[in-house]
C-alpha positions in Angstrom: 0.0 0.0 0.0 1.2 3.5 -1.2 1.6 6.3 0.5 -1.8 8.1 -1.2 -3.7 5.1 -0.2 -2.1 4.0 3.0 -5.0 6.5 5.1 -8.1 4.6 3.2 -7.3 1.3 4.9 -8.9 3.1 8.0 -11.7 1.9 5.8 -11.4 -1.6 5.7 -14.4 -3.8 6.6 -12.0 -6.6 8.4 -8.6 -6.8 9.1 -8.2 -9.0 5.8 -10.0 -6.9 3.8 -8.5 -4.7 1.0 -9.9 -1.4 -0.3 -11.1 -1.7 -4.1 -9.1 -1.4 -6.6 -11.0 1.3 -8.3 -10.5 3.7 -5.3 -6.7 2.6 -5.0 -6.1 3.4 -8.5 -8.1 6.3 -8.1 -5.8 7.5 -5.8 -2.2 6.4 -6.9 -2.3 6.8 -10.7 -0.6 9.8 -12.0 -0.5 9.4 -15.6 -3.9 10.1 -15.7 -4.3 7.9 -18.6 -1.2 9.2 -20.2 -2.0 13.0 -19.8 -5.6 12.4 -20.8 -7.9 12.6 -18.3 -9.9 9.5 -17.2 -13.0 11.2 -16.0 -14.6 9.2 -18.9 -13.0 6.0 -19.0 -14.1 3.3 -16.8 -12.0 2.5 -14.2 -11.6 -1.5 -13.2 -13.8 -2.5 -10.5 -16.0 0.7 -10.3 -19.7 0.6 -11.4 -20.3 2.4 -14.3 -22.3 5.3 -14.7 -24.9 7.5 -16.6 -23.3 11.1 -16.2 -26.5 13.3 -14.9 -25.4 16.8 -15.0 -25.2 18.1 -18.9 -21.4 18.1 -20.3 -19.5 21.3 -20.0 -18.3 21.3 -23.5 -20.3 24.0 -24.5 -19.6 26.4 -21.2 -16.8 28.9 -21.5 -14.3 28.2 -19.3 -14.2 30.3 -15.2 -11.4 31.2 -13.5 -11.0 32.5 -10.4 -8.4 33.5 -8.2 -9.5 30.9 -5.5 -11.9 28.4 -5.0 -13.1 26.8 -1.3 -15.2 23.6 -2.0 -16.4 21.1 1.0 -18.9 18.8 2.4 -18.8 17.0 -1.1 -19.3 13.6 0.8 -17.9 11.1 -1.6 -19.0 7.6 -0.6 -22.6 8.3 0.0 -25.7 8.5 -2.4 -26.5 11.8 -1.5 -22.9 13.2 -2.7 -24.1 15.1 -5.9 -20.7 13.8 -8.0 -22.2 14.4 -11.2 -22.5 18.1 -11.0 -19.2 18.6 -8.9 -17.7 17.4 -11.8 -19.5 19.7 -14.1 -18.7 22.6 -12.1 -14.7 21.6 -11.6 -14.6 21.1 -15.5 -15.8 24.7 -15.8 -14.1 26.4 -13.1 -10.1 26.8 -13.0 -8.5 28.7 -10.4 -4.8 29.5 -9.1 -5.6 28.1 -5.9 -8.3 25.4 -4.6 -9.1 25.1 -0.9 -10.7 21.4 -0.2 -12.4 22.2 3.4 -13.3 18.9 4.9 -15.9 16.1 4.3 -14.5 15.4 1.2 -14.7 12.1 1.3 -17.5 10.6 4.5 -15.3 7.9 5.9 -18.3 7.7 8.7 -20.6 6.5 5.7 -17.7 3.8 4.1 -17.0 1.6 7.7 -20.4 1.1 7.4 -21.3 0.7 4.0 -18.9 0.6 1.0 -20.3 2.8 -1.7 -18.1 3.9 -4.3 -19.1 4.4 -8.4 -17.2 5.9 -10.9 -18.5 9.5 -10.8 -16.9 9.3 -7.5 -13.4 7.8 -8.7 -13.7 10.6 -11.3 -13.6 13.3 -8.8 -10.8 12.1 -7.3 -9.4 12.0 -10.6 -10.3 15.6 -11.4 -9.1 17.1 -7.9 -5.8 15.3 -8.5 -5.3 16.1 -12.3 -5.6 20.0 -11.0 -3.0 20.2 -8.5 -0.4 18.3 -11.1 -1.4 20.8 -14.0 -0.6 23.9 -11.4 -3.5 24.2 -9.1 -2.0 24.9 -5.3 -4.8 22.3 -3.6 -5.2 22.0 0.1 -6.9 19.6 1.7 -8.3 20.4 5.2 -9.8 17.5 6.6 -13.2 17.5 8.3 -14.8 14.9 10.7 -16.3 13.1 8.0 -12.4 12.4 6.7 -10.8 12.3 10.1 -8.3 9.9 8.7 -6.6 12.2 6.9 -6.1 14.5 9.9 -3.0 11.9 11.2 -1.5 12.9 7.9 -1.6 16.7 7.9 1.4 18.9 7.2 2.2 16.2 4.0 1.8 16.0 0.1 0.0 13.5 -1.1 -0.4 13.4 -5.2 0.1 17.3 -5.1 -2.1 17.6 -2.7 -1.3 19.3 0.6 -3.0 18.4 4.3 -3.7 21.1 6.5 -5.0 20.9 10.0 -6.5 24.7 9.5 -4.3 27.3 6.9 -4.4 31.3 6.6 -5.1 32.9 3.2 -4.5 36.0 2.1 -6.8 37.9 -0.3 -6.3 40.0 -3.6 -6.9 42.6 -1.2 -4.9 41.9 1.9 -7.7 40.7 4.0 -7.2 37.1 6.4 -8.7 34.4 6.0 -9.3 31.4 8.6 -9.8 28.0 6.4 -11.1 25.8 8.8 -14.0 22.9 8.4 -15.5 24.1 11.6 -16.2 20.4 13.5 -14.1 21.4 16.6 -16.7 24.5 17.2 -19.9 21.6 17.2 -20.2 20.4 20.7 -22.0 17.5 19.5 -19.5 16.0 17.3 -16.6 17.3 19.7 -18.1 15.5 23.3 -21.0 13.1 21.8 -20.0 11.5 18.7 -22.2 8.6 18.9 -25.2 11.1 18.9 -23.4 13.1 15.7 -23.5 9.6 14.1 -26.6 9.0 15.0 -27.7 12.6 13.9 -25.9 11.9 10.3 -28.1 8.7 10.1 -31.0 10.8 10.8 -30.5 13.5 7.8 -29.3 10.1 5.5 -33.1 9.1 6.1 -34.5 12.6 5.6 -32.6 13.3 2.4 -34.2 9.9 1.1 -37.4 10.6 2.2 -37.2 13.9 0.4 -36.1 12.3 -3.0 -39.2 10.1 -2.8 -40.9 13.1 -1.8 -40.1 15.2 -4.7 -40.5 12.3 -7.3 -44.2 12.7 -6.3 -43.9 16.3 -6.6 -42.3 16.1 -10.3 -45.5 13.9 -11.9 -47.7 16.6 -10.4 -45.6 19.2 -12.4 -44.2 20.8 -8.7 -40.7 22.3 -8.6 -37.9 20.7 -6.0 -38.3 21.3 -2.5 -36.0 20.7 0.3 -37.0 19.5 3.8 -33.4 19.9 5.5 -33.4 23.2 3.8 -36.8 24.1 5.2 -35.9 23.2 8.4 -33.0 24.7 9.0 -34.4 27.7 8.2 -37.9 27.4 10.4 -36.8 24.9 13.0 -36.1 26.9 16.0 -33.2 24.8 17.3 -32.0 24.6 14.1 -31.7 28.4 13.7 -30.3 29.1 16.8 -27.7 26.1 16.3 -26.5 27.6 13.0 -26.7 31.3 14.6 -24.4 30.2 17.6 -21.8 27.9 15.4 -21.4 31.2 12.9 -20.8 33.9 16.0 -18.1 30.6 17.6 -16.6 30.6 13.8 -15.9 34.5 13.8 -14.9 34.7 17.5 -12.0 31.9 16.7 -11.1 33.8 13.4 -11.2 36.9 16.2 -8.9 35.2 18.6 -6.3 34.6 15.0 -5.8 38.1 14.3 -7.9 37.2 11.2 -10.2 39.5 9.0 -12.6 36.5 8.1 -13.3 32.9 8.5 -14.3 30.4 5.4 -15.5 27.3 6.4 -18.0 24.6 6.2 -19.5 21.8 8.1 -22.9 23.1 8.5 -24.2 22.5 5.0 -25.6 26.2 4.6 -23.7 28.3 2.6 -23.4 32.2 3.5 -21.9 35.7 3.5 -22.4 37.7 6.1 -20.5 40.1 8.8 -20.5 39.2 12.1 -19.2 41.7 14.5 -16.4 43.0 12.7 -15.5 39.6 11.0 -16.4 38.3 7.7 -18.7 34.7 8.0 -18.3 32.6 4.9 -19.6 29.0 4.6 -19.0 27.5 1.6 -21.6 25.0 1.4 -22.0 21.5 0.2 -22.6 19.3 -2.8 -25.4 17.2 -1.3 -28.1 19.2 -1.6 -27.4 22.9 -2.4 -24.4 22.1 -4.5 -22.2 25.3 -3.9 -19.0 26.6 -4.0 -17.2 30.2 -3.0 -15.4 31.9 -4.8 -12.5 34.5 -5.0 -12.5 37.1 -8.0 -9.1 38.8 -9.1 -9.9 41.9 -7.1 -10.6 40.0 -3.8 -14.4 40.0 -3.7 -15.9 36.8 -2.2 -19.1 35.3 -4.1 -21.0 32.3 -3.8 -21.8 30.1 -6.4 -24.9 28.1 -6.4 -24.2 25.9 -9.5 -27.5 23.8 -9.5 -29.7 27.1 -10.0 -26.6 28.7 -12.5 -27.0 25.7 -14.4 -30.8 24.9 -13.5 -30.2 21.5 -11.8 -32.5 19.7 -9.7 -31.2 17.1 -7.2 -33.4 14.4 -8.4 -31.3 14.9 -11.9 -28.8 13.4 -9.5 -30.5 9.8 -10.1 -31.1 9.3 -13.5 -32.2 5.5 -13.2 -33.5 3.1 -10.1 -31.0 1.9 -9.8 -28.9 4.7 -9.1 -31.6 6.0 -6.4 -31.0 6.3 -2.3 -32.7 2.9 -0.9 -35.0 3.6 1.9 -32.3 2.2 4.3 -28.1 1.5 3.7 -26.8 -2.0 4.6 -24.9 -1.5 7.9 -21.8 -4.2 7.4 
């Protein structure tokens, strides 16, 4: 085992069990397919798949001084790989900021899930940071493996516990996936697991939900979205974790804080410090971005590009079951 896959055997099943060999090679290719990239190629013992996000082939090309994706969730059936991929084939930037729950290593000791639109991000994220991209990984809770290996490179790719950026215009920024600041993950992980088995039902609920709201000719509608919003726990939960985010950015002698975590993207000044949450790419499919000049945007590719998360599952097949084998 290599040194870029040597972390994923924190996945294993069984002490005799070995990771698949379409994640391994995944990982620890570097030709990609002799300078070509393999995001459509097959990769040995990875299902196939039907792409569900349009191809980019037609977009003009984006580039931005600095891109901070996370919360991407790779190994579940809620990860929306498809249109990651669109946007990432769309999108260049000098600098890409990976900030945590990349991959949901919570998600693969219980249940290994792993097709090829997931192989071809990892694919994508990699073939970046070899043509130039500076990539940095900065593990979340989901991909707590990784944090054992931070301060190395890894195909290109450097692990950060937490890193500083620096703005077009001379402003601070805290990258940090923001797990430590959630006192449910930090003292009671069994009832964060619990928790993400709780919004694994809800999201497939919701897709069976909105299949019934499709044949009646009704637009996509999100419960997790609804509730955060009206729920009053859930509101003052998010409230609370943003003010904790810009106190520790505070306490750094930093402008501004960009992190994730949370699923909810945003913008927004909290007492003198600049919130940014970046999102996720299970459900609101986001990303934000740094222009030229500095300015801070975020992208919500599913409504740019007029998405819906059920496009996510083109066939049956490729649809959430009501219920994920626990192994």
């Amino acid at each position: 085992m290599n040194a870029l896959t040597k972390p994923f055997g924190l996945f294993r099943r069984d002490a005799k069990a070995a990771i698949p060999s379409g994640l391994a090679q995944a990982l620890s290719d570097p030709s990609d397919g002799g300078g070509h990239e393999t995001c459509d190629s097959q990769t040995p013992g990875v299902a196939p798949h039907t792409p569900a996000a349009p191809q980019t082939d037609d977009l003009p090309e984006r580039r931005y001084r600095t891109v901070f994706i996370s919360d991407v969730h790779l190994g579940t059936r809620g990860c929306k790989a498809d249109f990651l991929l669109d946007f990432l084939r769309t999108v260049e930037s000098d600098t890409l900021y990976l900030v945590g729950d990349i991959v949901d290593g919570w998600r693969l000791r219980r249940s290994w899930y792993w097709p090829q639109a997931h192989n071809d991000v990892v694919q994508k994220l990699l073939r970046k940071a070899r043509k130039g991209t500076q990539v940095f990984f900065v593990p979340g809770n989901h991909d707590e493996f990784a944090r054992a290996y931070v301060d190395n490179d890894f195909g290109h790719v450097r692990l950060l516990h937490d890193a500083i950026h620096e703005t077009a215009d001379g402003r601070r920024l805290l990258i940090i996936h923001g797990d430590e600041f959630d006192g449910v993950v930090l003292y009671a992980k069994w009832l964060a697991l619990l928790g993400d088995s709780a919004y694994t039902l809800a999201l497939t609920l919701n897709h069976w939900f909105n299949v019934v709201r499709r044949t009646l000719g009704l637009p996509y509608w999100s419960l997790s979205k609804y509730l955060k919003h009206k729920v009053k726990n859930a509101v003052s939960f998010i409230a609370k974790y943003e003010e904790a985010m810009a106190d520790e950015a505070r306490r750094r002698g930093c402008d501004g804080v960009v992190c994730g975590h949370i699923h909810h993207a945003e913008i927004r000044p909290i007492d003198g410090v600049l919130y940014c949450n970046d999102g996720d790419w299970v459900e609101s499919c986001t990303a934000l971005v740094e222009h030229f000049d500095g300015r801070l945007e975020i992208i919500d590719w599913s409504q740019e590009r007029d998405f819906s998360p059920l496009d996510a599952y083109p066939n049956k097949e490729s649809a959430p079951p009501a219920s994920a084998p626990v192994r």
